[in-house]
C-alpha positions as CSV (number, residue, x, y, z in Angstrom):
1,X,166.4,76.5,37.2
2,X,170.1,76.3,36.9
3,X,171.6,73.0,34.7
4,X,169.5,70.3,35.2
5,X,170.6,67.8,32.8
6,X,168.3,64.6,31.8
7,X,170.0,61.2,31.5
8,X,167.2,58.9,30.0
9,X,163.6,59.5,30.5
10,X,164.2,58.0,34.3
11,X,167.6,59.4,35.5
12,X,168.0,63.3,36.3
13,X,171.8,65.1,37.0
14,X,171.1,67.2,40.1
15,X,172.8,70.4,38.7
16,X,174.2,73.6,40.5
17,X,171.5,75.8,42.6
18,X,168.6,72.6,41.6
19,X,166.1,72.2,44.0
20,X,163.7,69.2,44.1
21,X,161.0,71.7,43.3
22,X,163.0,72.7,40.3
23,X,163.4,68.9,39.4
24,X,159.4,68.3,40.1
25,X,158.5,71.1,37.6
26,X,160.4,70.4,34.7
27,X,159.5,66.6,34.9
28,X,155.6,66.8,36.3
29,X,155.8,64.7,39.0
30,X,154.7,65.7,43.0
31,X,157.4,65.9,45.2
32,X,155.9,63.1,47.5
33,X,156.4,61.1,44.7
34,X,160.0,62.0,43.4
35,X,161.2,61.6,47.8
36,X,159.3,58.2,48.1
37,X,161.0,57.4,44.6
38,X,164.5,58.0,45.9
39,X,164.4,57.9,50.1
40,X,164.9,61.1,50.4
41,X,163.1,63.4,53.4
42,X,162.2,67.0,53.5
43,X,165.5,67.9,54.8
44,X,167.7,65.8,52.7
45,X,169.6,68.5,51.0
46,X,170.2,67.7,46.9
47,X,174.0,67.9,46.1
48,X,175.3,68.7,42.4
49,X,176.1,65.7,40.2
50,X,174.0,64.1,42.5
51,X,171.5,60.9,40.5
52,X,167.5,61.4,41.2
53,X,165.2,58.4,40.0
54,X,162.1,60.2,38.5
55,X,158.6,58.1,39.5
56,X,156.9,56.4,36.9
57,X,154.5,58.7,35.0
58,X,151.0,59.2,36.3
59,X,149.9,59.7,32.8
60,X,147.4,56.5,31.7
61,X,146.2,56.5,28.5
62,X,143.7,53.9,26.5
63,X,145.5,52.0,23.8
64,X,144.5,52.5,20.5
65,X,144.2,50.8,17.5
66,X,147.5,51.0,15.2
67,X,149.5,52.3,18.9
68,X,152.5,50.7,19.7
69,X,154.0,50.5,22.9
70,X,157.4,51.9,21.9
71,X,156.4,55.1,20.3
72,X,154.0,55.7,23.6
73,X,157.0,55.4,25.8
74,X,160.1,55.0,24.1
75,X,161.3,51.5,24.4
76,X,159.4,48.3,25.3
77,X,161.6,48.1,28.8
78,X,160.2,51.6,29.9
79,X,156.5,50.0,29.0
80,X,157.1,47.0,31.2
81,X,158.7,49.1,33.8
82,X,155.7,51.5,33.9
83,X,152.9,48.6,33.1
84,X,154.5,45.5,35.0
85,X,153.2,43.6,31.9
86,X,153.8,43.0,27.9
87,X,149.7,43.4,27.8
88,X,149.2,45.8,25.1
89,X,145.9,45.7,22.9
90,X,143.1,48.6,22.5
91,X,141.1,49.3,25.3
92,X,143.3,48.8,27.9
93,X,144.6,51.6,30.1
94,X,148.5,52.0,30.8
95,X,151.0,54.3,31.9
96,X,153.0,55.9,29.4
């Protein structure tokens, strides 16, 4: 894979010779998910400098006791973006 450069933990830098397989690999998600996430079809070609939203992670994980939603995903706007709510208490089943 040729300069793929990562903004924030959302935002991807389409680099030189990228392909969306390229950009699917080095951040886990399917490709379904990353053209829905963007509008993009199969035969949208991917243009250098070009911005990709990455989908919000599949990855759900049961809340702990003593976890905090910023060191699961970096910030408390990325947990309400990927949760749709503040709800945070052990037990409970979010995105990170």
């Amino acid at each position: 894979m040729q300069q793929l450069q990562v903004l924030s933990t959302d935002v991807v830098v389409v680099g030189k010779g990228c392909t969306a397989a390229d950009i699917c690999r080095a951040a886990n998600v399917s490709l379904v998910a990353l053209s829905k996430c963007n509008f993009l079809s199969a035969s949208d070609p991917l243009y250098p400098g070009m911005l990709l939203v990455l989908p919000p992670s599949g990855n759900l994980y049961t809340v702990q006791p003593g976890d905090d939603m910023i060191t699961l995903c970096g910030s408390q706007e990325r947990f309400l973006r990927l949760n749709g709510t503040p709800d945070f208490y052990p037990g409970r089943k979010v995105r990170i």
